[in-house]
C-alpha positions, 0 to 999 in steps of 0.5 A, spaced: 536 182 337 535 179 330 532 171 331 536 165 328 531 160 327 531 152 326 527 146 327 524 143 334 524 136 333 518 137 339 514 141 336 507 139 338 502 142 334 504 138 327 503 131 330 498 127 334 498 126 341 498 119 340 505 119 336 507 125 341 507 121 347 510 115 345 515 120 341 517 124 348 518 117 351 524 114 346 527 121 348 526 121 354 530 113 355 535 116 352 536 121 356 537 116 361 542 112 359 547 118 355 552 115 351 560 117 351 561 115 344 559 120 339 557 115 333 552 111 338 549 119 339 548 121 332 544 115 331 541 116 336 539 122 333 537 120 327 532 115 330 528 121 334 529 125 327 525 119 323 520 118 328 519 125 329 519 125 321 514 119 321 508 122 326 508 129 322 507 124 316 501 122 319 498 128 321 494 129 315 493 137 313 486 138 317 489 135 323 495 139 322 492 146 321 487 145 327 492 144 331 496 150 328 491 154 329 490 152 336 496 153 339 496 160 335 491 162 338 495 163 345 501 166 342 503 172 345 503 178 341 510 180 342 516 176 340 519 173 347 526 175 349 531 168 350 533 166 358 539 168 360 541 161 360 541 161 352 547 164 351 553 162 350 559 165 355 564 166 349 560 168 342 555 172 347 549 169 341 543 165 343 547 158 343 544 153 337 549 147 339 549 148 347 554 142 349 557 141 357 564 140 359 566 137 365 566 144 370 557 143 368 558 150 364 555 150 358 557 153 351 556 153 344 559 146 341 564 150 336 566 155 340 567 152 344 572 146 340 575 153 337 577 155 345 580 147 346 584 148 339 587 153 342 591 149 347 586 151 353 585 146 359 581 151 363 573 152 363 573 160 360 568 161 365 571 159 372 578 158 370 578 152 373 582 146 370 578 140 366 578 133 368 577 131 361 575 135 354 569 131 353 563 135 350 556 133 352 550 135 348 545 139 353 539 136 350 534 140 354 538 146 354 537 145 346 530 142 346 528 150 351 532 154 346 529 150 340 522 152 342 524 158 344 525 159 337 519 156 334 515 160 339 518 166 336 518 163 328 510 163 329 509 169 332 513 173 326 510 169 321 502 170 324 505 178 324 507 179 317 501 177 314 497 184 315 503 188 312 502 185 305 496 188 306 500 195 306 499 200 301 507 203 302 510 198 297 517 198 302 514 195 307 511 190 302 518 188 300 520 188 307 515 184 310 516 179 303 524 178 304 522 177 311 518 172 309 524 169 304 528 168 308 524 165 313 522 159 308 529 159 307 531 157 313 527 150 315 521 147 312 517 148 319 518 155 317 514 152 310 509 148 312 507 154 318 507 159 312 503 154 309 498 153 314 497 160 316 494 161 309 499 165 306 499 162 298 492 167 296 496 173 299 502 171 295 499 169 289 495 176 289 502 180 289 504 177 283 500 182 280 503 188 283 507 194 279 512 193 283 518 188 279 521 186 286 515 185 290 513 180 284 520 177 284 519 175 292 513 173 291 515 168 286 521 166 290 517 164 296 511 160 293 516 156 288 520 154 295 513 152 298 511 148 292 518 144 291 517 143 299 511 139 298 506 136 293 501 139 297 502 146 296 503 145 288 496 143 289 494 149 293 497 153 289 495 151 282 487 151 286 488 158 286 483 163 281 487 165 275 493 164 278 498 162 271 496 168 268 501 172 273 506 167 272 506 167 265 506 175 264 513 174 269 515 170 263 516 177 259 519 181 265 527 182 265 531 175 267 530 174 274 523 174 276 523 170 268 527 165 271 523 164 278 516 165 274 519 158 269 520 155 275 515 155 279 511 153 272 516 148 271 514 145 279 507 146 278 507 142 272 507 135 276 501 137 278 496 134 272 491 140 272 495 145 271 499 142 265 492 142 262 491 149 263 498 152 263 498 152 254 491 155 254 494 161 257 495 166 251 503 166 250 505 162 254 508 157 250 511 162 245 515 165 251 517 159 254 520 157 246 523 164 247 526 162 254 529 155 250 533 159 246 536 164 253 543 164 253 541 162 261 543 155 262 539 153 267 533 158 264 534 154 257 533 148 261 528 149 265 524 151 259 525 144 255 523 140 260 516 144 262 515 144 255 517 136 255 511 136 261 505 140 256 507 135 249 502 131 251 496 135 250 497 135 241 494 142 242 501 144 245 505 140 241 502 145 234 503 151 239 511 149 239 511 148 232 508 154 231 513 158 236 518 154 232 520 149 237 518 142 233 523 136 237 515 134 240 511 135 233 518 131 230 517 125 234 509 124 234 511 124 226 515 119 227 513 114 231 506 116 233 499 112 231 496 115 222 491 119 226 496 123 230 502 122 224 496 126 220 496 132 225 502 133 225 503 133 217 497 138 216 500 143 221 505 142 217 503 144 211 498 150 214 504 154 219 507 159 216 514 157 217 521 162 215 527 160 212 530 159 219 524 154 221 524 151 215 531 150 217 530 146 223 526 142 221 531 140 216 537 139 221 533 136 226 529 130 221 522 131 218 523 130 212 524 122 212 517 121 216 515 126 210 517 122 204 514 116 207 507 118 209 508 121 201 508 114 198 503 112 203 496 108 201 492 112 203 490 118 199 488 122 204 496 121 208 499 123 201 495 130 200 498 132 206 504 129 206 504 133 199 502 140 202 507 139 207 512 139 203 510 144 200 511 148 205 517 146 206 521 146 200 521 153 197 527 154 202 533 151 197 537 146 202 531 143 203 530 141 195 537 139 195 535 135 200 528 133 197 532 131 191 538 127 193 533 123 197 529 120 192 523 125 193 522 126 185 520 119 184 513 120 188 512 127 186 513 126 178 507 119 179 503 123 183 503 129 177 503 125 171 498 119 174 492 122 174 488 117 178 493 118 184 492 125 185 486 129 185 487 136 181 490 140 187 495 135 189 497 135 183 497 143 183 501 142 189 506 137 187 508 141 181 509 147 186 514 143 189 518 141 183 519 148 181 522 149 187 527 143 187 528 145 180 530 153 183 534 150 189 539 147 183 542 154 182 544 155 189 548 149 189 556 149 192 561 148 188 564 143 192 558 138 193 555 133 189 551 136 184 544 134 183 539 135 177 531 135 176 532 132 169 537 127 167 534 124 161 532 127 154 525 123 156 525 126 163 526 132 159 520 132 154 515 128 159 514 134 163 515 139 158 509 135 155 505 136 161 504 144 159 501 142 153 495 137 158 494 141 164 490 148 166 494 154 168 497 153 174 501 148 172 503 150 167 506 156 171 509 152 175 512 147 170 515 153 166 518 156 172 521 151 173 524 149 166 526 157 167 530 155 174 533 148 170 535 152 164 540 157 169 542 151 173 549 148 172 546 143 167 543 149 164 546 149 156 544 142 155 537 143 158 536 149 153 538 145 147 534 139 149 527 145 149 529 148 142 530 140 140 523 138 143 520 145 138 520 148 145 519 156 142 514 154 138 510 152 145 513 158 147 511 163 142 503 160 142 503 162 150 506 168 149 500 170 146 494 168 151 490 174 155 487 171 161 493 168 164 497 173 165 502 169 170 502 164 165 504 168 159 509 171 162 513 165 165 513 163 158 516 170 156 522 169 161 522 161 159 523 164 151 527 169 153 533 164 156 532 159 151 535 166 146 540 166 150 544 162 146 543 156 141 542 156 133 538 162 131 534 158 125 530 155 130 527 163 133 528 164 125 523 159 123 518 161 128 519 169 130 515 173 125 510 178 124 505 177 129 510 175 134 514 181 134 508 185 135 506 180 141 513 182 144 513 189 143 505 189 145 507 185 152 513 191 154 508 196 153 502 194 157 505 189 162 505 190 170 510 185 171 517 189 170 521 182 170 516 180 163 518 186 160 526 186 161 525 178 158 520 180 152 525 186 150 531 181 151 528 176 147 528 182 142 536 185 143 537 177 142 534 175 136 538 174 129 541 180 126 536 179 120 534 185 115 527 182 115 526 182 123 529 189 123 524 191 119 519 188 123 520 192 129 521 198 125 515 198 122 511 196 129 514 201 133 520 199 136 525 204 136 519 209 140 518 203 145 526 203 146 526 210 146 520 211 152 525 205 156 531 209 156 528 216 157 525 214 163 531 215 169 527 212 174 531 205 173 532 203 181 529 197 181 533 190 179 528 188 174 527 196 171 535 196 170 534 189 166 529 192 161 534 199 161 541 194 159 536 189 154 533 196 150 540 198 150 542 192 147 536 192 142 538 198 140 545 195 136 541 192 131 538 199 128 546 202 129 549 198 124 553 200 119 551 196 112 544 200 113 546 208 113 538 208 113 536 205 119 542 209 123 539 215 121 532 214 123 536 212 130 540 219 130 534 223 127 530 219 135 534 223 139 539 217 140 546 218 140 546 223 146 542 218 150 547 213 149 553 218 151 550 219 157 548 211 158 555 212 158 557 214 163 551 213 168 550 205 165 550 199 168 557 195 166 551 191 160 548 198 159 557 201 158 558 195 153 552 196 148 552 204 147 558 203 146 557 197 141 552 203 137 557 209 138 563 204 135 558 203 128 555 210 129 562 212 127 563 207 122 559 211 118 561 217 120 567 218 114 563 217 108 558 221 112 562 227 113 561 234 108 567 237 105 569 243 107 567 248 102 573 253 098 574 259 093 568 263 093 567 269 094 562 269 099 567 264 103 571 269 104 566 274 107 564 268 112 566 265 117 571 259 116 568 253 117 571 249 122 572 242 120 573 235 125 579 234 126 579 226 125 574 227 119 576 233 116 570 235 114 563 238 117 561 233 122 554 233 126 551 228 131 545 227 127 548 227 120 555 224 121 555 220 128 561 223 130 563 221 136 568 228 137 561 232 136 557 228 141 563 229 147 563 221 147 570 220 147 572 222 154 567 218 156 569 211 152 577 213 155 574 213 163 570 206 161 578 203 160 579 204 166 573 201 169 574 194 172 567 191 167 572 187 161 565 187 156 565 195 157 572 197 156 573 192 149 567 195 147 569 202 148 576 200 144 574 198 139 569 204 139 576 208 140 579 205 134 575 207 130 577 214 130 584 212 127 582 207 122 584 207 115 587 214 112 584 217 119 591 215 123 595 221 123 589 225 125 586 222 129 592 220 133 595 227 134 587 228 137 589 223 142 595 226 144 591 231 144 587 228 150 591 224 153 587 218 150 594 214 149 596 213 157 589 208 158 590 204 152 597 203 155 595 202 162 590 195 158 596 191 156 597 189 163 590 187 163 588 180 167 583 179 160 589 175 154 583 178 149 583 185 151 591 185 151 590 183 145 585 188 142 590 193 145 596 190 141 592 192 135 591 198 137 598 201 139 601 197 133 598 202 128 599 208 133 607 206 133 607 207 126 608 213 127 614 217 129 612 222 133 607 217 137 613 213 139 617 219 141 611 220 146 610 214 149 615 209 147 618 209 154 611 207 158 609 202 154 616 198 152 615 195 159 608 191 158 610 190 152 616 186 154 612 183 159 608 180 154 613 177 150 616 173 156 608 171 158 602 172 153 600 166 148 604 165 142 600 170 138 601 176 143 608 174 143 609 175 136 604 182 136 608 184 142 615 184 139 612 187 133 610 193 136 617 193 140 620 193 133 617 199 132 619 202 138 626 200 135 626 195 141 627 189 137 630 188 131 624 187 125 628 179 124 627 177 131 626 170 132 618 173 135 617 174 128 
């Protein structure tokens, strides 16, 4: 028969005599003098559970475990059957309630209310009618079954502790949940698992392989150890018991809740909160823990990692695991000496963008700024690492900025009595990267600026010029940042007026600071995207170009070579800089980029698009010469395939080089030769059919020979605007002049019309308008319009109804050759 158990207000092992006896005659005085009224017995009630309550409190440990062990020693070995008196006639189970009615039997109390609601006046034993439906409690009915129980209770505690020690895991489990359900039920079944030694045995299994063991073992000592502080404290004086626990953390989520949790009751006692941060990971997994998706493990994790932020140590181990709501609030309200802690772990943890993040969110950055303009110099270096390390991610700069933090950290850097050199260094660290955090800003916001003024401007450039290589990188990465930012054009005007090239050309030449010169590259190469070119005229010359070229083909930095060759392809279409770089080689420099197909890397594509990019300066028309040279290299193949598998930039210069490559190409073409006598037993000559004449790649450029037409069409349709005007007018070239006819019965022929066509509904006003041009010298033809008059009369209307006013008045001109519009419409 399975056991119920519950507690004994009597049990005599857990009190003294003393208390005992005065206990059993209060009881026994109310016995004598029974109450009809049932509050008057509930408080009666309450009266002999409080004095009970009040002689097992002060019964210390000692004296209870000498008792208990006393009356363990008599036990019975065997669990003892219930006295037929003890069950109830109608439920047939031990009674916990035993109540009397007015025919003297005595049945379970809500058995018995259940027989009474049913409308029975009879006694379900004797069938004999009721005097009345009055319940009396059976005290001492109750009081022999209570002990019965208790008797029985101890008696199964004492007999499962030898099969914990059983190498058959399933009866180890068997025995735990026994033991589980056991506590479960009342706290004398706690406190006799308590005093029966259980807690070195159940601390024990925690280490076992078996994961429903360990979870059983959890539960019962965390229910022992809420029960009482007494058994926290027995529990924690056990040899290397967090070492367990803290493992169970990592296990699957509920033996890691149980585990939190008896850490979590642990934790009041002062020792173990000393001792739980010293095991190794035991702050991380409870940080983990914080972010559960379990509530009540979110929970619980918070507040034991409430418990151990006294200790400092703990506080940077949270900081390290990401959790800083502790460190945050030492920062800002704790002593200078604890504040300072904090600030250095600060700067010396290794913080992602997420950590960073939260400290943002959560607020460290306005203690910071206050311990950066603090007296003491010792406070203001760590202020200045910390936000050092905090100010690579770009919300924060932004913040940094919008906060007034560039007031501090510009005195720091330009006073050198406030700062010792690796401070300042620090300090132009971080202004370069609150000027990179200016490029990421949303459009929607308010936007920030590093430098507002031409004087703030020339101060810190000033500095490049006073200071060792690391802050001079530092400053000329951050002007490069400021440069690319929203307010970029101004700044970029403001360094060419400050003589910034001039600067920038010396630093380009220096050997020993490699990180230096190549920022300074980068810089040069920004300042050329734009601007008066007779500033780099004046200071660009031989030694420079050499510098430059020397840089692209010695550097490691491959972001330093695609400036260096961009400052190149920028540089002013001057004859005299042109010859330069032939004469130092750059044609064979360019040519090693472009052959070189190994241009996966973002940087190394760069280098392609600015060599392509470069290359147009030699391609020019007005100097046949130079084109040669170029075609003789091998280029104009190289171009056509870029053509094809370049990036948009890349599709946009080639065909920037083949348009003037074709340029050239009529004056260049030789004349088919006629009338001799050896013509006539030779093969004829084929002739171009733009050209009319014998064209080659190498001699005449012709685009027709170098299979660059079919290539030039596919870019028109691409979506690049760049690429596809380049293309046009590459295209164009083939009709120019006295080439018309030829060359549009050639595009007929390759169906190069239709995608000429197709642009004059592009989103691009310019490109429609490079279109217009072209189809208004195809239509002059008559056979062109026959052709193609039908697809192209609807964009062209569209146009006249929406485009500008000079597209319009194209527009119609074409539509009248198309016999549309009359040649005197009112669009002319």
């Amino acid at each position: 028969m399975e056991v119920s158990i519950t507690k004994s207000a009597s049990f005599t092992p857990l009190a003294s005599w003393e208390e005992f006896k005065k206990f059993e005659e209060f009881k026994s005085e109310i016995e004598e003098n029974k109450l009809g009224s049932d509050m008057a017995e509930a408080r009666q009630l309450e009266q002999i559970t409080a004095l009970h309550e009040k002689a097992e409190t002060a019964t210390s440990y000692g004296e209870k475990q000498r008792r208990y062990l006393s009356k363990r020693s008599s036990l019975p070995r065997q669990l003892v059957a219930p006295l037929g008196s003890f069950y109830c006639p109608i439920t047939l189970d031990v009674m916990v309630d035993p109540v009397e009615i007015s025919s003297s039997r005595t049945f379970e109390r809500s058995a018995i209310e259940r027989w009474f609601a049913d409308g029975n006046r009879y006694c379900p034993v004797t069938s004999s009618p009721l005097n009345d439906l009055v319940l009396r409690p059976n005290r001492n009915l109750r009081q022999s079954i209570e002990e019965w129980r208790e008797m029985n209770n101890m008696i199964t505690i004492v007999s499962i502790k030898p099969k914990l020690q059983s190498s058959q895991e399933q009866e180890v489990i068997q025995s735990l949940q026994k033991l589980h359900d056991l506590c479960t039920e009342h706290e004398l079944n706690r406190e006799l698992v308590s005093l029966e030694d259980y807690i070195p045995i159940l601390v024990g299994l925690l280490c076992a392989k078996s994961r429903e063991t360990r979870t059983l073992a959890l539960a019962i000592l965390y229910i022992l150890a809420k029960d009482s502080h007494d058994n926290t404290e027995r529990i924690a004086k056990v040899d290397n018991v967090l070492q367990p626990i803290v493992r169970s953390l990592a296990r699957q989520i509920g033996e890691s809740k149980l585990a939190l949790q008896l850490l979590l009751q642990l934790s009041r006692c002062k020792e173990v909160r000393e001792v739980i941060g010293t095991i190794q990971g035991s702050i991380l997994l409870l940080v983990s823990l914080l972010n559960s998706d379990d509530s009540q493990a979110s929970g619980d994790a918070k507040e034991l990692l409430d418990n151990l932020s006294f200790l400092h140590q703990n506080v940077i181990d949270m900081a390290k695991a990401n959790y800083f709501k502790p460190l945050l609030q030492l920062l800002s309200s704790g002593p200078d000496n604890v504040r300072m802690i904090m600030t250095d772990t600060l700067s010396e943890i290794k913080l992602t963008d997420h950590g960073k993040l939260s400290l943002f969110k959560d607020g460290a950055l306005e203690p910071l700024l206050k311990l950066l303009s603090h007296d003491d110099l010792e406070m203001k270096a760590v202020a200045v690492k910390a936000l050092q390390n905090l100010s690579s991610l770009p919300e924060y700069g932004l913040l940094m900025i919008r906060e007034g933090a560039l007031g501090p950290l510009f005195e720091i850097l330009y006073r050198h009595s406030l700062s010792s050199p690796s401070m300042r260094e620090q300090v132009a660290v971080i202004i370069m990267n609150l000027a990179i955090s200016t490029n990421v800003q949303e459009s929607d916001h308010e936007q920030v600026s590093l430098l507002e003024s031409d004087e703030d401007v020339f101060k810190l450039f000033s500095l490049i010029s006073l200071t060792g290589p690391d802050i001079q990188r530092c400053i000329l990465q951050a002007f490069h940042a400021i440069c690319q930012s929203s307010s970029g054009s101004n700044i970029r005007t403001m360094l060419r007026q400050l003589s910034a090239v001039q600067v920038l050309v010396q630093l380009c030449e220096l050997q020993n600071h490699v990180e230096v010169r190549a920022s300074a590259v980068k810089l040069f190469h920004c300042l050329t995207e734009d601007g008066d070119n007779s500033v780099f005229q004046e200071h660009v010359d031989e030694r420079c170009i050499g510098t430059l070229l020397r840089i692209i083909k010695t550097s490691d930095d491959e972001e330093e070579i695609a400036a260096a060759m961009g400052i190149i392809s920028n540089l002013p279409l001057d004859s005299e800089i042109t010859k330069c770089l032939l004469d130092a080689g750059a044609l064979d420099i360019i040519c090693t980029i472009l052959s070189d197909g190994n241009i996966n890397s973002r940087h190394r594509q760069q280098v392609s698009e600015n060599a392509v990019k470069a290359l147009c300066r030699f391609t020019v028309s007005t100097n046949q010469e130079w084109q040669k040279r170029v075609a003789k290299a091998g280029f104009i193949p190289l171009l056509v395939r870029l053509l094809v598998s370049g990036t948009p930039s890349t599709k946009k210069s080639a065909a920037i080089s083949i348009k003037q490559f074709s340029e050239s190409s009529t004056a260049l073409t030789k004349p088919i030769k006629h009338g001799t006598i050896w013509c006539c037993l030779a093969a004829p000559q084929r002739g171009c059919p733009v050209h009319m004449g014998i064209c080659t790649v190498d001699s005449s450029f012709c685009i027709l020979e170098a299979n660059a037409l079919e290539p030039l069409l596919r870019i028109l349709s691409e979506n690049d605007v760049g690429a596809a005007e380049a293309s046009l007018d590459a295209i164009n070239t083939l009709i120019d002049g006295e080439k018309l006819q030829s060359g549009c019965k050639l595009f007929a022929e390759r169906d190069a019309i239709p995608p000429i066509i197709k642009l004059l509904s592009s989103s691009s006003a310019h490109l429609q308008e490079k279109a217009l041009l072209v189809l208004e010298r195809i239509f002059r033809l008559v056979e062109m319009k026959q052709m193609y008059a039908q697809s192209a009369e609807m964009p062209l209307v569209d146009i006249t109804q929406r485009g500008t006013s000079g597209m319009k008045s194209l527009a119609a001109r074409v539509l009248a050759h198309l016999n549309v519009l009359g040649e005197q419409s009112s669009f002319f």
